[in-house]
C-alpha positions in Angstrom: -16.9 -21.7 12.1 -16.6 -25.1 12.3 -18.0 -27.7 9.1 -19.6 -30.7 11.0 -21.4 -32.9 8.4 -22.5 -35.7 10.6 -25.1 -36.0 12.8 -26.0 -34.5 16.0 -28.2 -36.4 19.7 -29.0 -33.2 22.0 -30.7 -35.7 24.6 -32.7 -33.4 27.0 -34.3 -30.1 26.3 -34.2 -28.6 29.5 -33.0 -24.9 30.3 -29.2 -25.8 29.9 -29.7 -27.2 26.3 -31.7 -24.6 25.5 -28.9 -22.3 26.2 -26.6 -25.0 24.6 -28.3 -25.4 21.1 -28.1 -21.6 19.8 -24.5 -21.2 20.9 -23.8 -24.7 19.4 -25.4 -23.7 15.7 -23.3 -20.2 16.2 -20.3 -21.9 16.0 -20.8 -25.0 13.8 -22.1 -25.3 10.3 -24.1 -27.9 10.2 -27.6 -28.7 8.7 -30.4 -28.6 11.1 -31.9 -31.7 9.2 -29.0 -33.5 10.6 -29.5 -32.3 14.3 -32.0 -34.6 16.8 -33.1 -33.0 19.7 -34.8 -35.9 22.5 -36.6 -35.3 25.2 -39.6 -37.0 26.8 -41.5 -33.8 28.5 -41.6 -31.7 25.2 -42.1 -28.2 25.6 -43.4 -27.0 22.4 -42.7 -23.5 22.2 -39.4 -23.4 23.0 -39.1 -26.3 20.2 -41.0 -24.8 17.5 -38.2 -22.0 16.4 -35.9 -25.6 16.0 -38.3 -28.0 14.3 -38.7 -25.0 12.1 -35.6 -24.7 10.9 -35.6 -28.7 9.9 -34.5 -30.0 13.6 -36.5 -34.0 14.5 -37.6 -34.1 17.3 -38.4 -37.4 19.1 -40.4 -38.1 22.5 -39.0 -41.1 24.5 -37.4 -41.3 27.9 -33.4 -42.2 28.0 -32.2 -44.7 30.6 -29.3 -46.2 31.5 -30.6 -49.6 30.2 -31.7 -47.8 26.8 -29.0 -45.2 25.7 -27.0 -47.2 23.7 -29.9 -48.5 21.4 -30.7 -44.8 20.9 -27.2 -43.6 19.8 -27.0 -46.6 17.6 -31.2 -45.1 16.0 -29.7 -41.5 16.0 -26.1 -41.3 15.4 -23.9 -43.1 13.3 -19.6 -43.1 14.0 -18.4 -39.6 14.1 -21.6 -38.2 15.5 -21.8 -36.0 18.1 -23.9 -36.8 21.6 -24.9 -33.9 23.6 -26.2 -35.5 27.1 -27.9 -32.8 28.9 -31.1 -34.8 30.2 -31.2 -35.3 34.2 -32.5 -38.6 34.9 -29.4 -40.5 32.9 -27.4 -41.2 35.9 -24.2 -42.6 35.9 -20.5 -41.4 35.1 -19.9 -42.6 31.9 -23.3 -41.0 30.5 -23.3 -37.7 30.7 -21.7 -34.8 28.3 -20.7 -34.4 25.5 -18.9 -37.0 22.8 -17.9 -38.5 19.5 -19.6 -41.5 18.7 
C-alpha cells in the first residue's frame, strides 16, 4: 500500500468516481481528512459512508474558466487531482494528476 500524505481533489461524484474512490483508499494510505470530494449535484447517500469517515465535501460547479482557482483552494504541490466530473471539457482537464 502506498503512503500518500498530501492531499487529495476527486472533482465529480458520479458513478465512475464512486467506483474510483473505494479502490483508490484500498490501495493508498492516506487520511480521509485529507481527501475532498467536489461535486455540484450532491447525492447524499452515496456521500454519507465518506463524509463519515472524515472526507469534505464541497458543492460548486467546475468550469474551464474556474478549475485552476479550485486546485490552488484544495490542493497544494504534490496533491493529487482526480477529474471525473463531465461538464469540464477540454483536453488538458480531465484525469488524473500531480499538482
Amino acid at each position: 500500500m502506498l503512503n500518500f500524505r498530501n492531499n487529495i481533489l476527486l472533482v465529480g461524484f458520479g458513478a465512475v468516481a464512486r467506483c474510483t474512490l473505494p479502490i483508490l483508499m484500498k490501495h493508498l494510505s492516506v487520511d480521509p481528512k485529507q481527501v475532498t470530494i467536489l461535486d455540484f449535484k450532491p447525492n447524499d447517500a452515496a456521500l454519507k459512508p465518506w463524509i463519515e469517515q472524515g472526507m469534505t465535501f464541497v458543492k460548486d460547479r467546475v468550469t474551464p474558466d474556474n478549475l485552476g482557482s479550485l486546485r490552488g483552494r484544495y490542493l497544494s504541490p504534490g496533491g493529487l487531482l482526480i477529474d471525473l466530473a463531465w461538464n469540464i471539457g477540454g483536453d488538458d482537464h480531465g484525469g488524473v494528476g500531480l499538482f
